[in-house]
C-alpha positions in Angstrom: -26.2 10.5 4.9 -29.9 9.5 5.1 -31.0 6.2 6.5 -31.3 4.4 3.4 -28.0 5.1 2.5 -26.6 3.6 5.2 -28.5 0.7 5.2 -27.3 -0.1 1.7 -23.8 0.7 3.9 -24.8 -2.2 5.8 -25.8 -4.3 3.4 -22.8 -4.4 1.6 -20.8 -4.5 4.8 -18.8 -0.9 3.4 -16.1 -1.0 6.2 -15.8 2.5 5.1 -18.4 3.5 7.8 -17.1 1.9 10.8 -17.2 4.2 13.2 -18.8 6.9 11.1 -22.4 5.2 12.7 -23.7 2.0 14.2 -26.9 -0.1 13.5 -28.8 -1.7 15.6 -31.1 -4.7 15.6 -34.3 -4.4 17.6 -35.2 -8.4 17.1 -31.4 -9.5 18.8 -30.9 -6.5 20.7 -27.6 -6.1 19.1 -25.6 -3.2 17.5 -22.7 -3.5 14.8 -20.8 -1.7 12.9 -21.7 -1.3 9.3 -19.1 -4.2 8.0 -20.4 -6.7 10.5 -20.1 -9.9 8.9 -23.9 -11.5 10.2 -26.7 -12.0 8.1 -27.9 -8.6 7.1 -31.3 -7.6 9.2 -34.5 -6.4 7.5 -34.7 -3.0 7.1 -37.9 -2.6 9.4 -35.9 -3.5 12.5 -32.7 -1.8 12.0 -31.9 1.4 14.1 -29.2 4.0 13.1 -27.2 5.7 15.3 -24.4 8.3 15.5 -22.6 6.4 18.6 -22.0 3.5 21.0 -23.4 5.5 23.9 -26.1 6.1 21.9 -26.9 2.2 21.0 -26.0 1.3 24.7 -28.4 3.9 26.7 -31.2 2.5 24.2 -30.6 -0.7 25.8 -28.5 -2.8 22.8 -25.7 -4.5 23.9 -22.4 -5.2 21.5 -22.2 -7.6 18.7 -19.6 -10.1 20.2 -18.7 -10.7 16.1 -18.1 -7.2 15.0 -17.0 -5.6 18.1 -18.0 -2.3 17.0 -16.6 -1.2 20.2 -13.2 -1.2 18.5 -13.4 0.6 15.5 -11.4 3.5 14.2 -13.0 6.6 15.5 -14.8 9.3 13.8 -13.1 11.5 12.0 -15.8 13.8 12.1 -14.7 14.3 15.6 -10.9 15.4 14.6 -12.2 18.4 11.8 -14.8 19.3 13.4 -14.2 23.1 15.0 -17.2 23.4 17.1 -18.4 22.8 20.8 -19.6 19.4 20.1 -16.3 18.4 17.9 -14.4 20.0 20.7 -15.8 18.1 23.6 -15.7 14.6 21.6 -12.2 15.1 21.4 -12.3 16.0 25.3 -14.1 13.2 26.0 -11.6 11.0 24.1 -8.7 12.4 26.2 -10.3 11.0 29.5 -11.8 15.2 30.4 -15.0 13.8 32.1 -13.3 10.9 34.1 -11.0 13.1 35.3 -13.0 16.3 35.8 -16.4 15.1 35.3 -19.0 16.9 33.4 -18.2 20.7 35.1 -14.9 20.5 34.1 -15.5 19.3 30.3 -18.1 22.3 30.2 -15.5 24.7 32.2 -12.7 23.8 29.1 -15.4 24.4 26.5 -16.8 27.4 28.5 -20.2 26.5 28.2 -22.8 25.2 31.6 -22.7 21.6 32.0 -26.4 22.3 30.5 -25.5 23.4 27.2 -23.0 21.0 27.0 -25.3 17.8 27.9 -28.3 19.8 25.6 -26.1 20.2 22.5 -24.1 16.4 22.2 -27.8 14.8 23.3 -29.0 16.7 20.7 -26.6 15.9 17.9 -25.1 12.8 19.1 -27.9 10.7 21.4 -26.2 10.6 24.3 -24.8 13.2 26.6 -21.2 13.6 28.0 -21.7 10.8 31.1 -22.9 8.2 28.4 -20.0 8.9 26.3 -17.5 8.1 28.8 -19.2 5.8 30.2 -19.1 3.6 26.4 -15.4 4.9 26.8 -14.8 3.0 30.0 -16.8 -0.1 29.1 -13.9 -0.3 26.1 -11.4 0.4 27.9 -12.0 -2.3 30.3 -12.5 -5.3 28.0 -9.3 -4.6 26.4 -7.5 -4.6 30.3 -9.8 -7.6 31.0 -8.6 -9.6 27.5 -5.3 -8.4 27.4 -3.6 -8.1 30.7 -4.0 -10.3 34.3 -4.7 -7.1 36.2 -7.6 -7.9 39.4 -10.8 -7.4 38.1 -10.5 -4.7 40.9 -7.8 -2.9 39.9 -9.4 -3.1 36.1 -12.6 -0.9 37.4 -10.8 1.9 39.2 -8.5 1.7 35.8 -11.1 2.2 33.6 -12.2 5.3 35.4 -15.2 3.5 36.8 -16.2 5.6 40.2 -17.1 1.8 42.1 -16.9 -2.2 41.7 -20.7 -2.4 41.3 -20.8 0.7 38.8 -18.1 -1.4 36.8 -19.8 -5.2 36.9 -23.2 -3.2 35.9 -21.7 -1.5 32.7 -19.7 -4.7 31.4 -23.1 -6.7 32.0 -25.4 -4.0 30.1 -22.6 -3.4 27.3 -21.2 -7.0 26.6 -24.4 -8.9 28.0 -21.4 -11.0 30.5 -20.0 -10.7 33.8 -16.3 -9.4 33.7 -15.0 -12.9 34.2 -16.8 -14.0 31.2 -15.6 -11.1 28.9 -11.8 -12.0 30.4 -12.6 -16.2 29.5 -13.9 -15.3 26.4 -10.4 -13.8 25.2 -8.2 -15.4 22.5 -5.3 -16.9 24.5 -1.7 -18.4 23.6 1.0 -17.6 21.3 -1.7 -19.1 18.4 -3.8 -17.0 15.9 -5.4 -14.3 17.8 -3.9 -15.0 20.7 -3.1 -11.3 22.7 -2.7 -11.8 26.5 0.2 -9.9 27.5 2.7 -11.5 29.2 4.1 -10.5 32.2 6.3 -7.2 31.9 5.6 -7.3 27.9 3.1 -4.7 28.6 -0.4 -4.0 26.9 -0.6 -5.4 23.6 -3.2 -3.0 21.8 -4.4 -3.1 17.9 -4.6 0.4 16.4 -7.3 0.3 14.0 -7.6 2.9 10.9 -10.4 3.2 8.4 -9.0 2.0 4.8 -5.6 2.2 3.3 -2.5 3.9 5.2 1.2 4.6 4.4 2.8 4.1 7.1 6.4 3.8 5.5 5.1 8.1 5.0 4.0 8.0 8.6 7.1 6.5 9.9 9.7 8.1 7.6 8.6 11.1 9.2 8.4 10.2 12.5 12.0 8.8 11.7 13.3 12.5 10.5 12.0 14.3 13.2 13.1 11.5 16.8 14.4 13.4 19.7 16.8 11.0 21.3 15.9 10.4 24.4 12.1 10.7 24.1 12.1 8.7 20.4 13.8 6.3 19.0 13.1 4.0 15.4 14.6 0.7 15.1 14.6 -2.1 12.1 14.8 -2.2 8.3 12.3 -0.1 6.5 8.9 -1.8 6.1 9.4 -3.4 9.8 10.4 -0.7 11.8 9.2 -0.3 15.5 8.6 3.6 16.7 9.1 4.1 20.5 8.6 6.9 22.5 8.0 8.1 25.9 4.8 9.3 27.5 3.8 12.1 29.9 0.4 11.0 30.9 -2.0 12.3 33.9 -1.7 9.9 35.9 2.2 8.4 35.6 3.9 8.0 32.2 4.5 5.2 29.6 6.4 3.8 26.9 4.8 2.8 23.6 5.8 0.8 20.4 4.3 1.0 17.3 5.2 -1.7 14.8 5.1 -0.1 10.9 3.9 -3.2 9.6 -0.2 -2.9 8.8 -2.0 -5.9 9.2 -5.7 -6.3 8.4 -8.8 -8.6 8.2 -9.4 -10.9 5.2 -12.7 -10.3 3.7 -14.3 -11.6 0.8 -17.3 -8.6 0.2 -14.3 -6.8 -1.8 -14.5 -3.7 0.1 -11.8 -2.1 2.5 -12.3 -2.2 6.1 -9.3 -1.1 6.9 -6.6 -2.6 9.1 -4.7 -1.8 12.2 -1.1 -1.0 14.3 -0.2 -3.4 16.7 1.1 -1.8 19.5 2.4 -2.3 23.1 2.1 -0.2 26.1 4.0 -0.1 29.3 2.4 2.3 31.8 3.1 3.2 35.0 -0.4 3.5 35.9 -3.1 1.8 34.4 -5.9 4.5 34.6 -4.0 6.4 31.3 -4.4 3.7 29.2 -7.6 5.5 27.6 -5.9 8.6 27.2 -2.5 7.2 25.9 -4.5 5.6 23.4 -6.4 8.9 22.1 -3.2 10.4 21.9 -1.7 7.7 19.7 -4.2 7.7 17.5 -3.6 11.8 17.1 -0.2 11.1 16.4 -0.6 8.4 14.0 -4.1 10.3 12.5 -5.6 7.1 12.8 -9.1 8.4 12.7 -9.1 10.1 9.3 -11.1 9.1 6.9 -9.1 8.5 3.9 -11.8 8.5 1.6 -13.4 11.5 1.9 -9.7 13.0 1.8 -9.0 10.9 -1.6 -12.0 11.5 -3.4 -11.7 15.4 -3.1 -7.9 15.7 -3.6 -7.7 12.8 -6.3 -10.5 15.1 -8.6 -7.4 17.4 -8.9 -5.2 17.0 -12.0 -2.0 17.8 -10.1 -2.5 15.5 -7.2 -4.6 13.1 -9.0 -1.1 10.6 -9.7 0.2 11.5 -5.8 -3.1 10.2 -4.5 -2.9 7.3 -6.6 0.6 6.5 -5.9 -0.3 7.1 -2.4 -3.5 6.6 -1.1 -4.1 6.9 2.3 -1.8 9.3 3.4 -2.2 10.1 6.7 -1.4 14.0 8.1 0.2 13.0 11.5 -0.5 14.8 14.9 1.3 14.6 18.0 1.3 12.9 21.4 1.7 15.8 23.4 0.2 19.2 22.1 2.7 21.4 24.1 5.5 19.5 23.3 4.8 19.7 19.3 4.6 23.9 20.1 8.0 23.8 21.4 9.3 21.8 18.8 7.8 23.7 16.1 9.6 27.0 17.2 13.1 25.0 18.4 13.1 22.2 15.6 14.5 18.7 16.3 18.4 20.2 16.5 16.9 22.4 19.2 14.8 20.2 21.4 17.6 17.5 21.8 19.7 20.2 24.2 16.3 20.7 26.0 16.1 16.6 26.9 19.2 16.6 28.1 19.0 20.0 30.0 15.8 19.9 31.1 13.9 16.8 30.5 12.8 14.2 33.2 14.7 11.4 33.8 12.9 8.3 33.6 13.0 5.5 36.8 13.8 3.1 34.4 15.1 4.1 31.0 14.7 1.3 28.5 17.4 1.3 25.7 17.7 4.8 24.0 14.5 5.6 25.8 15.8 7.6 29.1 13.5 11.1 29.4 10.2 12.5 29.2 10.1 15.9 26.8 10.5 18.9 29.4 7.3 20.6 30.9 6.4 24.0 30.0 6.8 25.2 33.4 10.5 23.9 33.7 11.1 25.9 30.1 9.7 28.8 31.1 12.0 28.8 34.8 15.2 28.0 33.0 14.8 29.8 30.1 12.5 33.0 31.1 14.1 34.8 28.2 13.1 34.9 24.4 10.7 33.6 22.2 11.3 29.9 24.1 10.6 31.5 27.5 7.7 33.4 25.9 5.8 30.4 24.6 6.9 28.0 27.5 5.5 30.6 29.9 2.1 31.3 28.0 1.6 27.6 27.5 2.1 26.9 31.5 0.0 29.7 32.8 -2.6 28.6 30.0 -3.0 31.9 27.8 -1.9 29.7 25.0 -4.4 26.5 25.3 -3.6 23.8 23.0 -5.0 20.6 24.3 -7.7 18.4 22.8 -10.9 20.8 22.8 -8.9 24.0 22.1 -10.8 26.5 19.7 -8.2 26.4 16.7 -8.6 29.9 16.1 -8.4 31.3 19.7 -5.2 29.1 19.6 -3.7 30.6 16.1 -4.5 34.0 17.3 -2.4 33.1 21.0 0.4 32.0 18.9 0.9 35.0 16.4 1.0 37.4 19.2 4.1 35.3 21.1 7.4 37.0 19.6 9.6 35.0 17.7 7.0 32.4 16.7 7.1 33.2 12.5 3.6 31.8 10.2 5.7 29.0 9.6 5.5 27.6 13.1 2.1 28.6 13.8 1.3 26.6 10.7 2.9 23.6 12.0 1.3 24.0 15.4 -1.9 24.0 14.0 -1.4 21.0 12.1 0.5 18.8 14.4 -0.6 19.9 18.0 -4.2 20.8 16.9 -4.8 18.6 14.1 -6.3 21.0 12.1 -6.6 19.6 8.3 -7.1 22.6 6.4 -3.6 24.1 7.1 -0.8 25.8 4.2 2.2 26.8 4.9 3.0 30.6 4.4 3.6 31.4 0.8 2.7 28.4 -0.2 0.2 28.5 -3.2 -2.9 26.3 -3.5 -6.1 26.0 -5.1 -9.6 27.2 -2.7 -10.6 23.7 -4.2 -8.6 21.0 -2.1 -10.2 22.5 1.0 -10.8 21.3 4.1 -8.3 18.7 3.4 -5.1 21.1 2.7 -3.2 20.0 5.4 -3.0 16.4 3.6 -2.6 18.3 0.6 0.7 19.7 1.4 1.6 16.5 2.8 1.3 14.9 -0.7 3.4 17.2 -2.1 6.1 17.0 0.7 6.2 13.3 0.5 6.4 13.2 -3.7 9.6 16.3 -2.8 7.6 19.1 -4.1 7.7 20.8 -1.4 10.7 21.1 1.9 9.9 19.6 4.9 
């Protein structure tokens, strides 16, 4: 896309781009994202770029309308196979504020160099930068949505000091914390969020044009462990909860079915989001259990890119039409989708009991987290359960965020008793690989790179088994 095409994006406020890049005003010193609703700028004084870190280390501080720090995040990011695709999604799972730079490069093995030459490069600004917009984010949401100290909110964030913390929120939001936290919709009124105390975080998920989430949530639905999951309500209102293994504590999270979304009179489709609540034992994970979420619910796709190619197809043409949208969903936790792939949901339930952590306080049906590899791989050394829980603790399997998808597929097919099948569905659920068919499974070279939502068309319409 060439800068004349998106400024005609911004012109007609095309939600469809949130995310995808942000503009920039030089007169205001303000950036937005595409759909922002103010007075479109001349042409001559509008910059482009590929991210917030970007618009922020040029000096532009955040459109207090738009809030393009809370748009649905590129889905360029989640097909993307390379180093730079690989350490956005790194970056995203919290890598640099809890290893820094050396450890982000040490995942992708690259230098720190390469790394910090190749996303400055591509993307504007380098890994620091990006977590850096990251924590800024993170910290208006704690600041709007929860009483924490303003203290506590820094360190929770991930920001190393105080200072370092008042300094970002100052250059990002042009306000001192206090100010972002007064300016926050408050009450039980329209737009009021503030969590109340022991309600935990309240949290909008926000996706990038239509999404079935009956699809999303029937299958979440088919597939609950008890103990970890857990659906409740009629169908159209349901709630999804689940239990979180997080680095730094764990947490529960519900996700309400019901999509809600901005009115808007341009007639184009911004999209809409989740609402969500979080209960975490410690705040610091709130970035990460977010990213993980949004993997999960594949949030971050881009369902137009996927409908326009699959839609040209005269078999799927009607199941795209019927259901545009449809979202190919991921998974919280990477290792635990690789175990679940290979034991299935009548197989994993045994492990949660057997082997799975109690939680301090279970809430309703909600009483374990999913067992760690390392405990698997102790109390069941044997067999193909033993041979991936073992590979996947000592880390000859890697399947977390930046993992190379091949390396990965290659790890998997030499475990024993892990058939294509499985591997499939690790690739598509714990890696989030959208270009995924199922062993024997015919399809055209045409609905690439977008096969794994392909497939999921045709398992939702019953054309093909679950």
């Amino acid at each position: 896309m060439d800068e004349n095409t998106r400024y005609e994006a911004v012109r007609s406020r095309d939600g469809r781009f949130d995310g995808a890049f942000f503009f920039a005003v030089e007169t205001t010193g303000i950036y937005c994202r595409p759909s922002c609703p103010a007075v479109t700028p001349k042409r001559h004084n509008v910059r482009f770029f590929a991210t917030a870190a970007a618009a922020q280390g040029c000096g532009f501080r955040a459109c207090r309308r738009c809030r393009p720090d809370a748009v649905p995040g590129s889905a360029e990011w989640n097909v993307r196979a390379d180093v730079v695709g690989r350490a956005m999604r790194l970056i995203a799972d919290g890598v640099v504020d809890r290893e820094g730079v050396a450890g982000l490069a040490s995942r992708l093995g690259y230098s720190a160099r390469q790394v910090q030459r190749q996303l400055t490069a591509e993307l504007g600004a380098g890994p620091v930068a990006l977590a850096r917009a990251q924590r800024a984010h993170t910290a208006r949401v704690l600041l709007q949505t929860t009483d924490l100290p303003i203290t506590e909110i820094a360190f929770a964030s991930g920001f190393a000091s105080v200072r370092q913390f008042n300094d970002t929120v100052r250059e990002v939001y042009a306000s001192t914390p206090t100010e972002v936290r007064a300016a926050a919709p408050r009450g039980r009124g329209r737009g009021g969020r503030r969590a109340a105390p022991g309600t935990g975080i309240p949290l909008r998920l926000a996706h990038r044009g239509p999404y079935q989430a009956a699809a999303v949530f029937d299958q979440l639905a088919a597939e609950a462990v008890t103990g970890v999951e857990e659906l409740s309500g009629p169908r159209g209102g349901r709630t999804y909860r689940r239990t979180l293994r997080l680095p730094y504590g764990t947490g529960i999270v519900a996700v309400e079915e019901r999509t809600r979304g901005p009115r808007t009179s341009t007639g184009t489709r911004p999209g809409g989001w989740l609402d969500a609540r979080l209960h975490l034992t410690d705040p610091r994970d709130l970035t990460t259990a977010v990213q993980r979420l949004r993997r999960l619910l594949d949030l971050d796709a881009d369902p137009y890119a996927v409908d326009e190619r699959l839609g040209a197809d005269p078999r799927l043409a009607p199941l795209v039409a019927a259901r545009p949208g449809l979202r190919s969903p991921g998974a919280v936790d990477p290792l635990e989708a690789a175990v679940r792939a290979l034991v299935g949901r009548a197989g994993a339930e045994p492990l949660v009991r057997r082997y799975g952590k109690a939680l301090d306080a279970p809430c309703a049906g909600l009483t374990h987290l999913f067992p760690e590899p390392a405990v698997l791989a102790e109390a069941e050394p044997g067999g193909p359960l033993g041979a991936l829980a073992a590979a996947l603790a000592d880390g000859t399997l890697r399947l977390d965020a930046g993992a190379d998808r091949d390396d990965a597929g290659a790890a998997l097919r030499a475990l024993p008793g892990l058939d294509p099948a499985a591997v499939a569905t690790v690739r598509v659920r714990a890696l989030g690989d959208p270009d995924v068919v199922p062993p024997g499974t015919e399809v055209p070279d045409a609905w690439r790179p977008w096969r794994s939502y392909a497939v999921q068309h045709l398992r939702v319409a019953g054309e093909l088994s679950r």
